[in-house]
C-alpha positions as a printed NumPy array, in Angstrom:
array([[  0.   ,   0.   ,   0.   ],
       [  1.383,   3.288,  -0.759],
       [  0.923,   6.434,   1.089],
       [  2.421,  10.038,   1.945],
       [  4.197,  11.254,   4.54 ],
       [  4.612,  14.894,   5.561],
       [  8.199,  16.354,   5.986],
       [  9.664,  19.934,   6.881],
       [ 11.212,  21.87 ,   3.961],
       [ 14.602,  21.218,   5.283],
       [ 14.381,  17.561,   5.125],
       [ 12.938,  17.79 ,   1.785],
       [ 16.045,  19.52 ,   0.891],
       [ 17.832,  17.179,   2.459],
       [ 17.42 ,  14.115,   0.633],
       [ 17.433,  16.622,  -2.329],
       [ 20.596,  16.822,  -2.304],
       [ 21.   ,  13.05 ,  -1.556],
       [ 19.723,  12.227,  -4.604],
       [ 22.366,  10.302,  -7.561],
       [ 20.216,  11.625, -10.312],
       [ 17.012,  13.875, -10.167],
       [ 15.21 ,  10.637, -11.692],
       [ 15.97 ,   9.489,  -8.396],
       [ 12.657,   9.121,  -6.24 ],
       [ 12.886,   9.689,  -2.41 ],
       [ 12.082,   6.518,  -1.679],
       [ 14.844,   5.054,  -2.714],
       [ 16.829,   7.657,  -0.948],
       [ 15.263,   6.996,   2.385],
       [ 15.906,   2.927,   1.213],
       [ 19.608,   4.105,   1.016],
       [ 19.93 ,   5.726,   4.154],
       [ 18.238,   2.379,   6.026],
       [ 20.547,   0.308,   4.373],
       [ 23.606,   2.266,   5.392],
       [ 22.84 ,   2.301,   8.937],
       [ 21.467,  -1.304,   8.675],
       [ 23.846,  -4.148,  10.816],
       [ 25.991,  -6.448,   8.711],
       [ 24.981, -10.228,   8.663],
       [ 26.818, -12.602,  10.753],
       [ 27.513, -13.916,   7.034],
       [ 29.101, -10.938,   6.086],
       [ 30.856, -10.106,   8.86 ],
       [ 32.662, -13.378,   8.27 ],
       [ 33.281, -13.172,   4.61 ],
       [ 34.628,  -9.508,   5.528],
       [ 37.09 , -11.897,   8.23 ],
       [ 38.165, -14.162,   5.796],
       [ 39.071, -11.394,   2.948],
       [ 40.903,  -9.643,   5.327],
       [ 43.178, -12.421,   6.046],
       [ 43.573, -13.475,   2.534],
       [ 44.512,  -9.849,   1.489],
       [ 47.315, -10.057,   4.689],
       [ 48.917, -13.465,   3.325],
       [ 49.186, -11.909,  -0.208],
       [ 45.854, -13.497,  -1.444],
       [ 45.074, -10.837,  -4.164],
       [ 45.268,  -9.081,  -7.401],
       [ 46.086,  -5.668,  -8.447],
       [ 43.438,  -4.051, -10.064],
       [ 46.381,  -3.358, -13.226],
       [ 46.787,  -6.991, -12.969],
       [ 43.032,  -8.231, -13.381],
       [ 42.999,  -5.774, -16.396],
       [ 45.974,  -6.848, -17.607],
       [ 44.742, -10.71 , -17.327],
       [ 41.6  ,  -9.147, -19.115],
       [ 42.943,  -7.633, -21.817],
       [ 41.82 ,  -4.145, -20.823]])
């Protein structure tokens, strides 16, 4: 169900000038700013663990080398 919701001039400036693209509808705006303040998954949190030790023991690629590899 959709519906409005009433906000101050100021916040309607606000996410304004949050906005990517003016094409961009508030809603997804306020859907950004939920999902930036939203708690990682256990999941992630663990994936983030893993990559991190990975990246310490040398585990990686440049980003000159992935192009390279790609023929970029």
């Amino acid at each position: 169900m959709e519906t409005t919701i009433q906000v101050s001039k100021e916040l309607r400036t606000e996410l304004q000038n949050r906005k990517f693209s003016t094409k961009e509808s508030y809603e997804n705006v306020i859907w950004d700013l939920i999902e930036d303040t939203a708690e990682l998954s256990e999941e992630t949190k663990r994936d983030i663990a893993e990559a991190r030790k990975e990246f310490k023991k040398g585990k990686f690629k440049s980003l000159s080398q992935v192009k390279k590899e790609l023929g970029l």
